[in-house]
C-alpha positions in Angstrom: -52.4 253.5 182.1 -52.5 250.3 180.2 -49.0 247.8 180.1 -49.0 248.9 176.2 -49.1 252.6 177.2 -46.4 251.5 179.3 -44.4 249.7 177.4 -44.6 252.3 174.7 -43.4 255.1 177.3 -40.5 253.5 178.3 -39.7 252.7 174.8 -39.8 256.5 173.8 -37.7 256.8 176.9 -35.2 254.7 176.1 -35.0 255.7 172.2 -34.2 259.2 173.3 -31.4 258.4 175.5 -30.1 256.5 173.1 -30.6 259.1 169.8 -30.7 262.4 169.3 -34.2 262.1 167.7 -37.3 260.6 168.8 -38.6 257.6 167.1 -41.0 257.2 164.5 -44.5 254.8 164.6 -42.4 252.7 162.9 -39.7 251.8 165.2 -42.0 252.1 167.8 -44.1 248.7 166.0 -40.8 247.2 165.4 -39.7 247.5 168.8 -42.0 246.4 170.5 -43.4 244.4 168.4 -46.5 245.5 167.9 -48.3 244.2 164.9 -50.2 247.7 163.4 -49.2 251.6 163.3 -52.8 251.8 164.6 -52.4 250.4 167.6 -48.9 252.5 168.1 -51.3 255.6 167.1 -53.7 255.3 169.8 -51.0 254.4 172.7 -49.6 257.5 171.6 -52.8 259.4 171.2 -53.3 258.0 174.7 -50.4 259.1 176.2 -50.5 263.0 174.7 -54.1 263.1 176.5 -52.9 261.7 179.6 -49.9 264.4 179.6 -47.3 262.1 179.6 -45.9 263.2 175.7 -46.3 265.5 173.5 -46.5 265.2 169.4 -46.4 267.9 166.9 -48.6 267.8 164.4 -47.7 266.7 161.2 -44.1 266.5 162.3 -42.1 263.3 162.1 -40.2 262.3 165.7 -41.4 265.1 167.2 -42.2 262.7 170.7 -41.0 264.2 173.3 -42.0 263.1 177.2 -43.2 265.7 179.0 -42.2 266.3 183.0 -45.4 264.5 184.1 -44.5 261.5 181.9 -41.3 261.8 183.6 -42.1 261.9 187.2 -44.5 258.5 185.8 -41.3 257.1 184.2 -38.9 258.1 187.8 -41.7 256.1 189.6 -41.4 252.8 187.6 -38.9 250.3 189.2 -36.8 249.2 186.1 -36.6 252.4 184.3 -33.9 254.8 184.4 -34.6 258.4 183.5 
């Protein structure tokens, strides 16, 4: 996994705790910021084929981290989960 995968993991993480809603490419960019929604897209894309989140189509904040992603996330040091 790459540090932006990373970074954008922990971030979905963190938005979730912190909101009853996932968050959008948008605050994604903002938040980390990142300085295209295309770059956002393809962390996400690569994180969905990894297993670590799921998207539905079509659907905005439907992120959600799957278990996988989880267990990843329980492993990192500075993370809670």
């Amino acid at each position: 996994m790459t540090p932006r995968q990373t970074e954008i993991l922990k971030f979905v993480n963190n938005f979730l705790q912190q909101n009853i809603h996932s968050p959008t490419y948008q605050e994604i960019r903002a938040g980390l910021k990142i300085n295209s929604l295309t770059s956002v897209a393809q962390g996400c894309k690569a994180l969905e084929r990894r297993g670590l989140i799921t998207k539905e189509k079509n659907q905005h904040r439907s992120i959600d981290i799957t278990e996988k992603g989880i267990v990843k996330l329980s492993r990192s040091n500075d993370i809670k989960v």
